[in-house]
N, C-alpha and C positions, 0 to 999 in steps of 0.2 A: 678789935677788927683791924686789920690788917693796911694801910695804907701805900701806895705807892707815890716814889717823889716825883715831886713835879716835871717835869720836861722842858727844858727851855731852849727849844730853837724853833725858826722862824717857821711857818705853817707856809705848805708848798705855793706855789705860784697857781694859780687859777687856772692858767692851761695845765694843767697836770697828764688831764687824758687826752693830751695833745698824740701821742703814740696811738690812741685806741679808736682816733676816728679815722673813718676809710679818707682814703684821700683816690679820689679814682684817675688821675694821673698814673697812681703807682702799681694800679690795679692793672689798669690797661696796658702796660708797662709790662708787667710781670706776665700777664693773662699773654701777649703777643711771644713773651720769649717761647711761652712753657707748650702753646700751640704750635710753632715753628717747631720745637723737638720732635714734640709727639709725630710730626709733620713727614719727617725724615724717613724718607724710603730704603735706607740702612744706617744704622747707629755708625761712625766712624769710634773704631779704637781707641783715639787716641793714647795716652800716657808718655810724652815726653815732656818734658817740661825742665826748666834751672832754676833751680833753688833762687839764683841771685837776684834772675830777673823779677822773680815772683816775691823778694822781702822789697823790691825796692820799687815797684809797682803797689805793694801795700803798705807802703811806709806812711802811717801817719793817717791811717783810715779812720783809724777811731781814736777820737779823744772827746772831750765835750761838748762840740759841736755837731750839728748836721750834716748831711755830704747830700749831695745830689743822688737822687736815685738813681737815675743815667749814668752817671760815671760810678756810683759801686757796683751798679751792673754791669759796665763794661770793663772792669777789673775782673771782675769773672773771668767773663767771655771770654778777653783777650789773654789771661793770664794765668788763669787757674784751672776752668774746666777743661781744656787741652792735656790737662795732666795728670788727669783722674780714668781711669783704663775705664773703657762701659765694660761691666762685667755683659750686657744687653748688647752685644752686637753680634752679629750672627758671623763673625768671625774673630771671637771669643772662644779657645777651644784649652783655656789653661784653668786651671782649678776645678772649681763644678760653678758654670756662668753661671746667667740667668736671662730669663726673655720673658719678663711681666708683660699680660696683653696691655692695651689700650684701655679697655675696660675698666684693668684693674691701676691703671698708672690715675686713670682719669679719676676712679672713688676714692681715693689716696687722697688724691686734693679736698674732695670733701670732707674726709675724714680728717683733715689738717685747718680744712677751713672752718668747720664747723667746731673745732676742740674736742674731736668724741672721743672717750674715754669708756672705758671697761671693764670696773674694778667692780663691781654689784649688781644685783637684780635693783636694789633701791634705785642707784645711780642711773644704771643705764640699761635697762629692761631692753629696749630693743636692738642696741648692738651687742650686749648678751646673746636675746632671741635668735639674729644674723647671723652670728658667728659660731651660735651653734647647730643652727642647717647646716652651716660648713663643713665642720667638722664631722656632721651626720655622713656627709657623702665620703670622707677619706674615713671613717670604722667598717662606712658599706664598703668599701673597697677590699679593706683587713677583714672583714667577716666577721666583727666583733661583738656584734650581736646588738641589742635593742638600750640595754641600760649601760652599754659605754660612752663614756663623757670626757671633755678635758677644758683645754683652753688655746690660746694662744702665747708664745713665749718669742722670747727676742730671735735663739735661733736654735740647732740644732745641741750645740755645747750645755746649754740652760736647760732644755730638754733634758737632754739626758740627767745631768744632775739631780734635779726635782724629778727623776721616776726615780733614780736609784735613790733619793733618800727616802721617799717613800717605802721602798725592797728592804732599806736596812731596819726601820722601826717599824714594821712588820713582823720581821721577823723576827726580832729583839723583844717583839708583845708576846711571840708567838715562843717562844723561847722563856720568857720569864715565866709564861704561864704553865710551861713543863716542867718547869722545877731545874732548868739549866743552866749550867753558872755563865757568868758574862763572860764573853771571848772578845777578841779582835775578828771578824767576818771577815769571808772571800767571796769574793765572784768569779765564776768560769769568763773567761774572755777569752776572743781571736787573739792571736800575732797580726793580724790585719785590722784589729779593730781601729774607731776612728782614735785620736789623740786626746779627743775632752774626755771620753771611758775614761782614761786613767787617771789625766787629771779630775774628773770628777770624785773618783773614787780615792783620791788624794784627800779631796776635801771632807769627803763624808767620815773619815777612817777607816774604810777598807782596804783590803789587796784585791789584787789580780791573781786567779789562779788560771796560766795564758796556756793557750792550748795551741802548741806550734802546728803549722799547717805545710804543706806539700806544695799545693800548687797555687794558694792563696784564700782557700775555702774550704771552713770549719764546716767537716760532715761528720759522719756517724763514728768512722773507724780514728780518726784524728781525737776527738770528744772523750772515745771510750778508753783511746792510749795517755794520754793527760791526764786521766780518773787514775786511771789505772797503776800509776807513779806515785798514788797520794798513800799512806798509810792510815788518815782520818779525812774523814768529811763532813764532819759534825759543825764545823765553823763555816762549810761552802751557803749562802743563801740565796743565791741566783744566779743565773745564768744570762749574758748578753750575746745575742747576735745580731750581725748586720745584712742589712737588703739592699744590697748596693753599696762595696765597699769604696774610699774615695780614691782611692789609688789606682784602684784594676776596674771598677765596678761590680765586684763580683757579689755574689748572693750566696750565702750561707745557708747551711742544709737546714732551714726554720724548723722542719718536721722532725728534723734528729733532735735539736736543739729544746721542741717543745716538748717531747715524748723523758728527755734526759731531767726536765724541770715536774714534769707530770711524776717520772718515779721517784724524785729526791726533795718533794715538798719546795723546790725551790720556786722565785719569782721569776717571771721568765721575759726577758726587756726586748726589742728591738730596735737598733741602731735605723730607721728606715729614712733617713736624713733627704738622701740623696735621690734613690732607688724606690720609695714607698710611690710614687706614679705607676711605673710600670706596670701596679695592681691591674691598671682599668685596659689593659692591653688583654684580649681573653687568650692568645697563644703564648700569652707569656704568664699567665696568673699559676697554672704549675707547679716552677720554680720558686711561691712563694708558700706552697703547699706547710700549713703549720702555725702561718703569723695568725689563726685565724683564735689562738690559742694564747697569744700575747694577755701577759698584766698591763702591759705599757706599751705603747710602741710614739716613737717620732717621727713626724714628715715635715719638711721647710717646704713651704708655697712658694719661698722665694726661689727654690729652685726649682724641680721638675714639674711644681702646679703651677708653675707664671705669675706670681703676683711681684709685689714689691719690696724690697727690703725693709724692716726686719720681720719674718716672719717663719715660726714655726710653730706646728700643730704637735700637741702631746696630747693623748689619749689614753684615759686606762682603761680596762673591762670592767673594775669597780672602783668609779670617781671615787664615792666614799672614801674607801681607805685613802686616796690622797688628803679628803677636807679634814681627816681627824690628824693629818700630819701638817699641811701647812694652813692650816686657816691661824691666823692673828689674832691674840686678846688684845685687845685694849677697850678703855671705859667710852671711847670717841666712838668705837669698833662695832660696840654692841646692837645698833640701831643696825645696819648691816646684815647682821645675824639672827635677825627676829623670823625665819622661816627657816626652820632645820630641813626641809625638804628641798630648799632651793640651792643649787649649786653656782656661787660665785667663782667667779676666774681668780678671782685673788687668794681664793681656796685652795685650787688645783697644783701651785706650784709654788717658786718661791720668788714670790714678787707682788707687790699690791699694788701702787701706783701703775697704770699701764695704759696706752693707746690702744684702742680697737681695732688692732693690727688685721684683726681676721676681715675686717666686714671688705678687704678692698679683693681678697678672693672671691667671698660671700656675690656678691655684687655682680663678678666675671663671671661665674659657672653660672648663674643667673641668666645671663644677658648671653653667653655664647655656648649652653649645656656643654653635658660630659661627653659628647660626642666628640666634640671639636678636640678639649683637651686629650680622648684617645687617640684624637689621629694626630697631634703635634707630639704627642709622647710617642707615637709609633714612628712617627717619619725622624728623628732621633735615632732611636732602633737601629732603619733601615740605611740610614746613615750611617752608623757607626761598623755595618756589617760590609756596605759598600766599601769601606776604607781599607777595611781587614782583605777584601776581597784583592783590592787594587795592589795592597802592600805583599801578600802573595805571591803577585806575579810578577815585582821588580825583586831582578837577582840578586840586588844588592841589599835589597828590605830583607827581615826577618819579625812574624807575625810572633809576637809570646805568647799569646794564647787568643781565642777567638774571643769577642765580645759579650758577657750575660746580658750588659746593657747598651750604654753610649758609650764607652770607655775605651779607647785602644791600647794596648801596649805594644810598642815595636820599636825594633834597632837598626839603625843605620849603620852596615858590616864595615869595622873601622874604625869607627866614630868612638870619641873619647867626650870625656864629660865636658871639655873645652868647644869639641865643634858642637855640641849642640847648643852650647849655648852664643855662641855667636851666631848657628842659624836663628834661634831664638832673636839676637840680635834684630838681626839683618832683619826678619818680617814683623817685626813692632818699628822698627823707623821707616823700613817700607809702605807699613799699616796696610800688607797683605795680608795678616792674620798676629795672632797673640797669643804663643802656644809657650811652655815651659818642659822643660825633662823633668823625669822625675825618678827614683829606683826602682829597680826589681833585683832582689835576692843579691844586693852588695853591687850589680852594676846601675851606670846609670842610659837609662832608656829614654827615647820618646813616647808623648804622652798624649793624643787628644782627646779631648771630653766634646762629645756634642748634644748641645740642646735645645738652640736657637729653629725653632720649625723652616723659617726662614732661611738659615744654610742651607747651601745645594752642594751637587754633587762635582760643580765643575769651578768651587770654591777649595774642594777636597784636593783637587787632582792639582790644584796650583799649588797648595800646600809642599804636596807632594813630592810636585816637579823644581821642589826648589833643594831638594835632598841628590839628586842624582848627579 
């Protein structure tokens, strides 16, 4: 039998869980900052900040002693959180923001305070149960019928990865079991797809077979002219499009896209990172005519459903074939896996340890229904149409194309990649707004994205008026 040597050093000190008892000083403390936020009748901007000031402000924070709670909080305050941009402020219009409600910022805490986790039905049955009402109501949006299932993932890049590795050992089963010799796989993809499609498909071993586009959206005749260049397709296994690209926001022809995966056996993904909200809009669901036909599709809560970073929803139409790709053996594992009926999140994707990311959505559409979220996805919309409107009628604007969603693209007649960026400049130290260029077709354009329910429209025109 086996023995291990002895150990010899001193047994810890008796306060040990001196870290693990409340100390309600620090409570009250923290509970005061995190109320005063919440509190804030618009997020400011912020993002400026020096480097120098901020190592020399935190010089010497942590070493082996204690620090006052009050002064590492006020090292924050004063020195750090000024310098972190809110992607949450409703003049926030660069990347794809975000505007988590209240609801969901507030069950975040408890999901923080409480440790909840979401790796098993054993572990955690009811933030499981939670987070997948959730997710029930973003498949009713897809139309994806009664036995799609998924999880929650950190965001929309991890997403997509865990569907497509899924698409490739699928198909690879599906393929061995014809008697087909091993290949290297492609996937149909936009020229406008997002950036982790590729890298994802980096990781798994596939290529891209990219389907250049016209005016930024993969439709029928774009689709069938890219096939149509191929000489074999016997290695093609799926096809990706996107619902809301992040660039233009445009929406891709789902229904070309799903009808092109219907005749060619293939798996058929949806990028819906961005743009998967818009569903619950009923003059806009249309345009989505086809997702309803997805193996997979993604949506981030953290952006157009309002919850809080990190968060994004993958779904397939048949979980299964995800659990038979990534669920995990191990001997630790097996207890776990005692219900082959039940579907763990640790199943769904490629991740086991994980936070119960979903429940702080779970909780908002709960407490403020799907109404609300229509109409703050819709005043986005109306938003972004207003701007295209406004940028119309200045002579010196040029609209590049109208809105699918929140997204504008337009140029300022002149303008070189230099002045936008220093108007960029100019209204992030202003903290009139926080906008960035970005390209269209080799030049570089201006960009806003709006999300924030909260922007208005006389938010827009100051943007605006600062171009003329």
């Amino acid at each position: 039998m086996a023995t291990s040597a002895s150990l010899n050093f001193p047994l810890p000190a008796h306060d040990a869980d001196r870290m693990h008892r409340i100390d309600p000083q620090l409570t009250e403390l923290i509970l005061e900052y995190v109320t005063e936020r919440l509190s804030l009748a618009e997020t400011p901007i912020d993002g400026l900040g020096n480097r120098e000031t901020m190592v020399q402000a935190m010089a010497g924070l942590i070493d082996e002693n204690p620090k006052d709670p009050q002064a590492v909080l006020d090292v924050y305050i004063d020195h750090l959180a000024d310098t972190v941009l809110s992607a949450d402020s409703p003049r926030f219009y660069a990347f794809i923001p975000a505007a988590p409600t209240k609801a969901s910022l507030l069950f975040d805490m408890v999901v923080s305070a409480a440790s909840l986790q979401g790796c098993s039905w054993l572990e955690a049955a009811g933030a499981v149960m939670a987070e997948n009402q959730a997710l029930r109501v973003m498949a009713d949006a897809a139309g994806m019928g009664p036995d799609a299932g998924g999880t929650f993932v950190s965001g929309g890049s991890a997403g997509n990865l865990s569907a497509l590795v899924v698409a490739r050992d699928s198909a690879r089963n599906r393929r061995s079991e014809a008697g087909l010799p091993e290949a290297r796989l492609r996937v149909v993809v936009s020229d406008q797809a997002h950036s982790s499609i590729s890298n994802a498909l980096n990781i798994v071993g596939m290529d891209a077979l990219i389907v250049p586009t016209v005016d930024g959206r993969m439709d029928e005749v774009a689709i069938h002219s890219a096939l149509a260049l191929e000489n074999d397709l016997s290695d093609v296994v799926a096809i990706v499009a996107t619902a809301g690209t992040t660039n233009a926001g445009i929406i891709d022809d789902l229904d070309a896209a799903s009808r092109c995966a219907t005749d060619h056996g293939w798996w058929f993904h949806v990028d819906a990172a961005y743009g998967g909200a818009g569903m619950l809009v009923p003059e806009l669901r249309q345009r989505y005519t086809g997702v309803e036909s997805v193996d997979s599709i993604v949506m981030d809560p953290h952006k157009w459903w309002f919850a809080p970073f990190d968060s994004a929803a993958l779904i397939y139409k048949d979980p299964h074939l995800a659990k038979s790709v990534h669920t995990q053996d191990a001997s630790y594992l097996d207890v776990i896996h005692g219900n082959e009926s039940e579907l763990n999140p640790s199943d769904l994707a490629y991740h086991l340890t994980r936070r119960a990311r979903g429940m702080a959505l779970w909780f908002s559409l709960a407490v403020n229904g799907i109404a609300a979220y229509r109409d703050a996805v819709a005043h986005s919309i109306n938003l972004a149409a207003y701007a295209a409107d406004q940028i119309e009628e200045i002579p010196h604007f040029e609209l590049i194309r109208r809105p699918d969603l929140s997204v504008v693209l337009f140029r300022r007649i002149g303008w070189k990649a230099q002045d936008y960026q220093a108007w960029s400049d100019e209204l992030l130290r202003s903290q009139v707004a926080f906008v960035t260029s970005s390209g269209w077709q080799g030049e570089t354009v201006g960009r806003l994205v709006f999300l924030h329910p909260s922007t208005t429209t006389k938010m827009v025109d100051e943007v605006l008026a600062t171009m003329r």
